[in-house]
N, C-alpha and C positions, 0 to 999 in steps of 0.2 A: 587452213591457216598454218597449222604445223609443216603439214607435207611441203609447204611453198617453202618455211623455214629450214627444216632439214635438205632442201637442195639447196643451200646459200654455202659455199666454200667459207667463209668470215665464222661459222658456228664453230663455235669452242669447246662447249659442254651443254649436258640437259643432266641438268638437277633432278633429284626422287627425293619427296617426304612423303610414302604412300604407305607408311607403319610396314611391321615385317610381315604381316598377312597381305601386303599385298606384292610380294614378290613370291607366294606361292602356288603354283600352277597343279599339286597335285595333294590327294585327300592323304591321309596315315595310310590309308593303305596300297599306297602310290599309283591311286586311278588317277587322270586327270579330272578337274574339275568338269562337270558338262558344259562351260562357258568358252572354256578353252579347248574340249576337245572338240565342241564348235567351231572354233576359231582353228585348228589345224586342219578338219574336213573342209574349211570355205578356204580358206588360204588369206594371202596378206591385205586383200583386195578393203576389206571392211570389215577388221577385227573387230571385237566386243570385250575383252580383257585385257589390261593395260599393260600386261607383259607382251600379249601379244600387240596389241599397238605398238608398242617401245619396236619390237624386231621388226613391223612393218616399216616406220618409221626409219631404221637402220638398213634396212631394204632399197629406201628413198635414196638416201646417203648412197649407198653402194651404186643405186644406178644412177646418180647424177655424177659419177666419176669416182668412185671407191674416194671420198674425201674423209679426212680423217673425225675423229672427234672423240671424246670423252665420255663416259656414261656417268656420272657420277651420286652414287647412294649419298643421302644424309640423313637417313632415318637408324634409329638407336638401337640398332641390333646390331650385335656381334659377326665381322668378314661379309659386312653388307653390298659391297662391292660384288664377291664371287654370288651370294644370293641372287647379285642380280643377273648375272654372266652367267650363270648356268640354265635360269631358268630363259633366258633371250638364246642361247647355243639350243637348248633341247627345242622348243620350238622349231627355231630355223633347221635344224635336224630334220624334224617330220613334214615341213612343209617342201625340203631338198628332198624327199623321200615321193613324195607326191608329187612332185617334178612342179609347184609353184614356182619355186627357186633354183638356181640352180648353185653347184656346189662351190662355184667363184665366190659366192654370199659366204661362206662360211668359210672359205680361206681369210674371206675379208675379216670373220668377226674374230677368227685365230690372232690375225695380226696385228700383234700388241705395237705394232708401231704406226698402224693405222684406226685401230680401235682400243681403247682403256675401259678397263672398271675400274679406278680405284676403289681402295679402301678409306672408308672415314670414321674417326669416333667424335659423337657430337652429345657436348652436357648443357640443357637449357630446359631447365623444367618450365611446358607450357600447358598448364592443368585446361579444363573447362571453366570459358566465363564467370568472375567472382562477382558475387552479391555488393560485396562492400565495394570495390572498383569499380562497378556501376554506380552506385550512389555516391561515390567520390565526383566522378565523370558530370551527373548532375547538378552536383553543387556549384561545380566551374562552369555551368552553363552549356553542356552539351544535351541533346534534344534526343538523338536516336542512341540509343543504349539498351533496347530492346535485346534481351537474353530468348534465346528461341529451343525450341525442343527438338528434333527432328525426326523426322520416322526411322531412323537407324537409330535411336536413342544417342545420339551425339548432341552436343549444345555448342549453338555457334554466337557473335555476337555482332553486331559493328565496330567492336572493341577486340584485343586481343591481352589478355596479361601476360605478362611474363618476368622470370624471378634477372636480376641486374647481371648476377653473374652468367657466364658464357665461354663455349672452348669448344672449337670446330679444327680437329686436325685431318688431313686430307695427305692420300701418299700422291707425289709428284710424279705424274704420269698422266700427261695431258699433248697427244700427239699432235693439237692443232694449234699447242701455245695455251699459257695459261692465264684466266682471269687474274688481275693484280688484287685479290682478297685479301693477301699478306699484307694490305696498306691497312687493312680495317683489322688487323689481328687476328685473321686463320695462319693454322699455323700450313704450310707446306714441307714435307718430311718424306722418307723412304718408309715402304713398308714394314716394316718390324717396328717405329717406332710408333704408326701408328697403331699398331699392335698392342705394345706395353703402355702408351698412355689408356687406352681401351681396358685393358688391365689393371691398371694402376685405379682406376674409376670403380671399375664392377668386380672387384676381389677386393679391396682394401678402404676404400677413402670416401666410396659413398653408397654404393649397394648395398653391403654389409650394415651399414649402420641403419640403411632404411626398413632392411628386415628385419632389424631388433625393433624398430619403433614401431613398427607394424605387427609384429605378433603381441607383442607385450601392452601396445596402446588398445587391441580388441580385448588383451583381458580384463584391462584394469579400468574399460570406459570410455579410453576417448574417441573424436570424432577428428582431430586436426591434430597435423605433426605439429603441426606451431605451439600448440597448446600442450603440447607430450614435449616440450624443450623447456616449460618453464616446470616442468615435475624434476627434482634433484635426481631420484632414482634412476628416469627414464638419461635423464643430461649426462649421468653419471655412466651409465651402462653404455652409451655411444659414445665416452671418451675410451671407455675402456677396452672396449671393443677396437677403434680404431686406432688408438694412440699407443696402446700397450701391448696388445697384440697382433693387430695388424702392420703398422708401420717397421717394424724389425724386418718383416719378408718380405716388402713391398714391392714391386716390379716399378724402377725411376723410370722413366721415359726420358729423361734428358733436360727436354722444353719445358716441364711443368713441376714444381716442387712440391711432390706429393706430400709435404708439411704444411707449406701453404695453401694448398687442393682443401686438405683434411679440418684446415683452421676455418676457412670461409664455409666449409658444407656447415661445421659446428655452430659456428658462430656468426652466421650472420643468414646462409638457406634455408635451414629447415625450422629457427627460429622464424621467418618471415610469417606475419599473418595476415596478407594480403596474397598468400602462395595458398589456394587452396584443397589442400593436396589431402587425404584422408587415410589412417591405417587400413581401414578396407578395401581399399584400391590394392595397396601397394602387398597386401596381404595372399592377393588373387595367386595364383598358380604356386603355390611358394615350393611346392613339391620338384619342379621343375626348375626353379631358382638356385637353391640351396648346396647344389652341386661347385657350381663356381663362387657364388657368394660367400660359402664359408669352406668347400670342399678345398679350394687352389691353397687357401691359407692352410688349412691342417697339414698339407702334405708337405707346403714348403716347410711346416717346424717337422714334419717328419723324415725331411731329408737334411736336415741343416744337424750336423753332431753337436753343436753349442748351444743348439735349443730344446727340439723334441716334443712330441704329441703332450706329454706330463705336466708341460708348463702354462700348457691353455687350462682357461678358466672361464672364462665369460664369454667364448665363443660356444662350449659344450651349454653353456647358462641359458643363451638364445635357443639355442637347438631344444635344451628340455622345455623351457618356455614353447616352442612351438608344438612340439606334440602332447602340451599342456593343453596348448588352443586349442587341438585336434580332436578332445574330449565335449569341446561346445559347450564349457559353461565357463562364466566369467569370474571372475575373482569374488564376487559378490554370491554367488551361488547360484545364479541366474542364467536359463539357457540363451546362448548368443549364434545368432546366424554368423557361420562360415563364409568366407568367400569363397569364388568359384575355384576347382580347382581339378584337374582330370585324375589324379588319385585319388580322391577324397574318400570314393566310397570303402576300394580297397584297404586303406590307411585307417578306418575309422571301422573296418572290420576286426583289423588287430587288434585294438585297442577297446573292444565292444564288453568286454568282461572289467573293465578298472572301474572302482566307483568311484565317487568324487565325495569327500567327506571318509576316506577308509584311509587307516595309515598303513594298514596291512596287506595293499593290495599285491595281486601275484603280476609281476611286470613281465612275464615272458611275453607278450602281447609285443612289447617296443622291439623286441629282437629282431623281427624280419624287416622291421622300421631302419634300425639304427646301423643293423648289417646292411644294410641295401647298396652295393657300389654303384648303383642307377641315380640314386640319389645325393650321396655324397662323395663320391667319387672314391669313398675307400670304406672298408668294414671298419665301423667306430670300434670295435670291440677286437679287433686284429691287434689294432695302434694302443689300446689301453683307455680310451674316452667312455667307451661304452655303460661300464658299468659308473663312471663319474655323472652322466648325463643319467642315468636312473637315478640314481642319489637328489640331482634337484629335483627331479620329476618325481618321486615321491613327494618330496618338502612341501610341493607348489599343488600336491594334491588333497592335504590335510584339513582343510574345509576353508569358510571364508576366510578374505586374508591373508591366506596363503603364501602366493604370486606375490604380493606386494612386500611380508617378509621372510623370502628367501632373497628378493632382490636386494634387502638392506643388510642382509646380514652376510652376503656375498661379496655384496660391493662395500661393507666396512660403513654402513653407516647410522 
């Protein structure tokens, strides 16, 4: 059915929501996967991974008359576009190597004026099937709302939720002509600004704030961002974080007024409690986060001479709060499961000497933490944050209670 469709001259684009795992064809230690390197020993005949189906498929296209078309990412990973162009190029590389193809195919996929990747950044939080959105569903008389488990541990439904607001921008580069989306509100733009609106989302107006909710919400108990919106502290801490520190450096994109971006995440997303979205989720890999979530802001006050690293406060706040979490016990004094995270062990080695209830602990443990330019894209302690982020990270380690007042007595309340 595809292949019939990729030989149609009238195709415009083939759309991707396949998460960013799934435009990756090779392991950390740049083996390929054995599925794919399957699929490049058999050639385009009858791939088994969907990257490689995608370049089979483009293969289609090339020999029904090098017809143009679009490749186009919409999953929420950063230059998802090239993600997905490189790994369709490498492929068709080895199988041009192996003489499947030949090397007219990859003149074809060079040619940006017969083949695109754009770039997209797209904001729609669509969690797994909600409990209470099923039971809504039933009261209005629908019959199948069956929530299912799957052997991937994924949960699907007959239903799908998802939160009102929406923001899919897409760069203009669509060599077969483009779908009229702009009538439904995608925005169509040149690459850079899909870039900075990309930016303007995941450094300023809503990443950063999700990662304050989520280290601070594991320590102090909860299970739902919705239910961390009605705590003052936690409301408090994501104004301040966004509104005070963040918005001064903010990358505008143009199209989107990251004032108004930053009012609706506040006030009206992450309050939603039909969004059923959890600090443990969003807590997962944070180590790998943190770099651009809070690293891109530090730098621009450390390149801006009217601001400067000195004048953060509740951004270094979040960061000791996290490697607060890092210690595995909760505000209450009670051991809390981590979420997953591929530093973790490392990271939780430094820190294996601090006890929890000592106010005299010896913190050289956070240094090769807070030093890390892996992680935050600069040595805290270069810039002068360093030793202010030990300072909460003591406060927040002095026994129960802690966590909860240094946040009031930071945030003035």
């Amino acid at each position: 059915m595809l292949t019939e469709i990729f030989k149609k001259p009238s195709l415009q684009m083939a759309s991707f929501t396949i998460t960013e795992k799934g435009y990756k064809i090779t392991n950390a230690s740049g083996d390929f996967f054995p599925e794919v390197k399957n699929d490049i020993e058999n050639g385009p005949a009858n791939p088994k991974n969907v990257m490689s189906k995608v370049t089979s498929l483009a293969h289609v296209r090339y020999l029904s008359g090098k017809l143009p078309i679009a490749f186009v990412s919409m999953d929420n990973c950063s230059r998802n576009g090239d993600l997905l162009r490189n790994s369709v190029i490498t492929i068709a590389e080895k199988w041009c190597e192996k003489g499947f193809v030949d090397k007219g195919f990859l003149e074809y996929l060079n040619n940006h004026e017969l083949v695109s990747f754009p770039l997209s950044t797209i904001d729609k939080i669509t969690p797994f099937p909600s409990e209470k959105v099923k039971e809504l569903l039933q009261k209005d008389g629908f019959v199948d709302t069956e929530i299912v488990a799957t052997e991937k541990r994924t949960h699907i439904a007959p239903f799908v939720n998802a939160e009102e607001a929406q923001m899919l921008v897409i760069e203009d580069h669509f060599p077969n002509g483009r779908i009229r989306l702009d009538d439904a509100g995608v925005f169509y733009t040149d690459r850079d600004t899909v870039e900075k609106a990309e930016k303007m989302k995941v450094c300023t107006c809503l990443n950063p704030l999700h990662t304050a909710l989520a280290v601070f919400g594991c320590l102090l108990g909860f299970k739902s961002i919705a239910d961390e919106m009605k705590d003052e502290c936690l409301r408090t801490l994501v104004n301040k974080v966004g509104y005070d520190e963040g918005l001064p450096v903010v990358i505008n994109p143009g199209i989107i007024d990251p004032d108004e971006f930053i009012k609706e995440v506040i006030e009206k997303r992450f309050p939603n409690p039909y969004m059923p979205d959890t600090p443990q989720r969003i807590a997962t890999d944070t180590s790998q986060k943190v770099s651009i979530r809070f690293g891109e802001t530090i730098k621009a006050y450390c390149n801006n001479p009217d601001l400067g690293p000195e004048k953060l406060k509740y951004i270094p706040l979040v960061i000791a709060g996290w490697v607060r979490y890092l210690i595995g016990i909760d505000d209450e004094g009670n051991e809390m499961q981590l979420s997953p995270d591929p530093m973790m062990d490392e990271l939780k080695g430094y820190l294996k000497d601090i006890r929890f209830g000592h106010a005299d602990n010896d913190l050289s443990g956070l240094k090769p933490i807070l030093s890390n330019r892996k992680i935050f894209g600069v040595d805290l302690y270069e810039i002068g944050l360093g030793e202010k982020i030990e300072g909460f990270f003591r406060e927040m380690m002095t026994g129960p209670g802690a966590v909860r007042n240094a946040l009031k007595k930071h945030l003035g309340l």
